[in-house]
N, C-alpha and C positions, 0 to 999 in steps of 0.2 A: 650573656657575655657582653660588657660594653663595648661602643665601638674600635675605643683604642685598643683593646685586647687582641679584639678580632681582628685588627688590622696587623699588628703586631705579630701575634697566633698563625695567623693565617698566611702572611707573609714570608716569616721563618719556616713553615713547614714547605715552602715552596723555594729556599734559600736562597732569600735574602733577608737581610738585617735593617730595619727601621727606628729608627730616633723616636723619644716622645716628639721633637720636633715635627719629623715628616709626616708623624699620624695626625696631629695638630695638623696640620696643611690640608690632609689628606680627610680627613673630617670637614674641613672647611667647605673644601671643594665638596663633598658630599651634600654639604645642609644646601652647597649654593645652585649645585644640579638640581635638586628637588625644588627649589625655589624656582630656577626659572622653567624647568619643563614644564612644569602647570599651565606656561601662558606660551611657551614656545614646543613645545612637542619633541626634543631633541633625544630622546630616551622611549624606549617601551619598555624599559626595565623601571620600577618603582620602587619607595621604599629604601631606605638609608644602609640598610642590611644586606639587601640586594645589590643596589650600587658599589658597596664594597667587594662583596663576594663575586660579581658577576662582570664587573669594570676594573675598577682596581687590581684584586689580587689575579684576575685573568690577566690584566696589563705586565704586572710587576715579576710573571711567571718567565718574562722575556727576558730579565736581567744575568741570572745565570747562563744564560743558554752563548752567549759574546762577548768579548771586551767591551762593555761602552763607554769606560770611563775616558773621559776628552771628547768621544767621537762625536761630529758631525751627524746627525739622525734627522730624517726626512719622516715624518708620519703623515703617507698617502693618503688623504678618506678620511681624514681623522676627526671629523663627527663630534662631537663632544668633547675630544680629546683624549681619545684612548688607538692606541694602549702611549702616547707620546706623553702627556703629561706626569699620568704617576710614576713613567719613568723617571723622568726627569725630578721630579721632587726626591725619588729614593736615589737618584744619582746624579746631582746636581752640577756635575764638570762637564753632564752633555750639552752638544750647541744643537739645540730644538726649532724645527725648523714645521711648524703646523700646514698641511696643505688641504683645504676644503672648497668645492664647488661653489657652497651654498653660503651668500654673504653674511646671513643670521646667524648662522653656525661661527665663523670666525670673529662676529661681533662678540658673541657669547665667549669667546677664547679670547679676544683681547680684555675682554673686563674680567675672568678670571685670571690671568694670569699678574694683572695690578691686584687682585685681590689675594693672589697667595705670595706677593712681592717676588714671581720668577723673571729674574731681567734677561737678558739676551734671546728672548725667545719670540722667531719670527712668525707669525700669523700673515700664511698670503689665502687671499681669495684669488683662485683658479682651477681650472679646469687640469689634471695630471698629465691627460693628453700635449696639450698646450705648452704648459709650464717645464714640461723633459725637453721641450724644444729650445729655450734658454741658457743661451749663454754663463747665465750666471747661476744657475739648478741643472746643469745637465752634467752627469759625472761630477757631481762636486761632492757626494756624501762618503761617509764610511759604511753605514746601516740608512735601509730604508727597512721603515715597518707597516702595514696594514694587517687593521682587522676587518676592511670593506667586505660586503658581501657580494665577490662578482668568482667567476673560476678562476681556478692558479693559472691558465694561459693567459686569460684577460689582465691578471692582477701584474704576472708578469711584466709584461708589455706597456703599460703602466707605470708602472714601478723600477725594472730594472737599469731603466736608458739614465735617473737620478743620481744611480753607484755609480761609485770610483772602481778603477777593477783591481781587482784582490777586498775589494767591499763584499758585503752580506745584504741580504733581502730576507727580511723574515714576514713570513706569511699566518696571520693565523687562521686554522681552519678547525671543522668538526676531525674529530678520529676516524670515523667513517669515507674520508675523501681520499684511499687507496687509488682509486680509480680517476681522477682528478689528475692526482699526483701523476698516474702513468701516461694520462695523457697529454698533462704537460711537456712532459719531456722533449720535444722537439721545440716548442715555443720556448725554453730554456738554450740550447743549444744555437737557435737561429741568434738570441738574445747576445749571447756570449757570456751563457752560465752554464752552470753544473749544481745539480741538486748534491748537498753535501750531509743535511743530515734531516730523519722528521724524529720530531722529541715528544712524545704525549706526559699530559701532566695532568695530577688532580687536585681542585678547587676544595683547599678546606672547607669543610661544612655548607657545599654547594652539591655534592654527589654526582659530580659530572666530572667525564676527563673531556681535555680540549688537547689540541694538537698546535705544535709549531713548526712550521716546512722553513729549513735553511738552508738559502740558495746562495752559491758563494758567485762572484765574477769575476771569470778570468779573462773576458777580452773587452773592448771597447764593443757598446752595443753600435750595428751599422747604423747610420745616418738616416735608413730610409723607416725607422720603428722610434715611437710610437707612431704608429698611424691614426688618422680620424678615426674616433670612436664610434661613429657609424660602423666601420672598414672592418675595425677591430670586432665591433660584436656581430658583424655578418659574416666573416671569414675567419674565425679563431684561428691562431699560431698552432 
């Protein structure tokens, strides 16, 4: 199958609807991951095929699941760019807001996103911790999304203090993190959320289901969270 099929194929079976346009993008972005991970390490996923199936249509599997069109979107962790960018290509009215640790990583996101000509889309280097403490990222989003690999108390914590409340956090995780999930539950609560729904989906022609935890916010998260990331992974919520 070529890749625009695959994308397209692949896409639809997880409903949503792609342009030859945004496969064209979405391919771009492909050839230009594979280009620079060879010299920057930003991927343990390989292979043009893989990246689609395993990045992309895992990315794009978030779209049905909220309203995003207009919304304000924060992508926690966002590494490479997922799951925020092929958002954003297949829904291009979102205002993308990239948040990465690592300055390599966001250099690599500003010269993609002149290369897939996405405008309005902000690339901050910082720390989540740090950055939820901000005037100008704190409660400001509608949707924040992470595919980080840390637990849903951690990611919580993290992530939720970003939303606006009556906003959404979507998490993504393996199917197997029942147990994750339950112990969330207090670090949600302190947060001033409520878990609202977990959605499992499967990766055409990848043979894996993956999972989406949505956490909605119903109150202002208190003043005194995020805490130091130290704090945070020595005392989980």
């Amino acid at each position: 199958m070529c890749l625009k099929s695959l994308l397209i194929q692949g896409a639809k079976a997880l409903g949503t609807e792609l342009t030859d346009e945004m496969a064209a993008q979405l391919s771009l972005y492909a050839a230009f991951l594979e280009e620079k991970n060879s010299v920057m390490n930003l991927t343990a996923i390989s292979g043009v095929d893989d990246i689609v199936r395993f990045h992309f249509l895992d990315s794009l599997a978030l779209l049905p699941m909220a309203s995003f069109q207009g919304c304000s979107v924060i992508d926690v962790g966002t590494g490479a760019g997922f799951p925020g960018v092929p958002l954003n290509i297949a829904e291009p009215t979102i205002k993308l807001t990239l948040l990465d640790a690592q300055q390599k990583r966001v250099n690599f996101l500003k010269e993609l996103c002149t290369l897939l000509k996405l405008t309005g889309v902000v690339c901050l280097n910082a720390r989540a911790e740090e950055a939820a403490r901000t005037a100008a990222l704190r409660g400001m989003f509608d949707i924040a999304v992470s595919r980080a690999v840390a637990r849903l108390n951690v990611l919580a914590e993290l992530c939720l203090p970003f939303v606006k409340t009556g906003g959404l956090f979507i998490a993504m995780k393996a199917v197997d993190s029942d147990a994750e999930i339950s112990e969330a539950a207090s670090a949600f609560e302190k947060l001033g959320a409520v878990l609202e729904a977990v959605k499992d989906y499967e990766i055409q022609g990848a043979g894996v289901m993956h999972r989406a935890v949505c956490i909605r916010k119903t109150a202002a998260t208190p003043e005194a969270y995020p805490r130091r990331y130290a704090k945070i992974q020595k005392s989980p919520l």
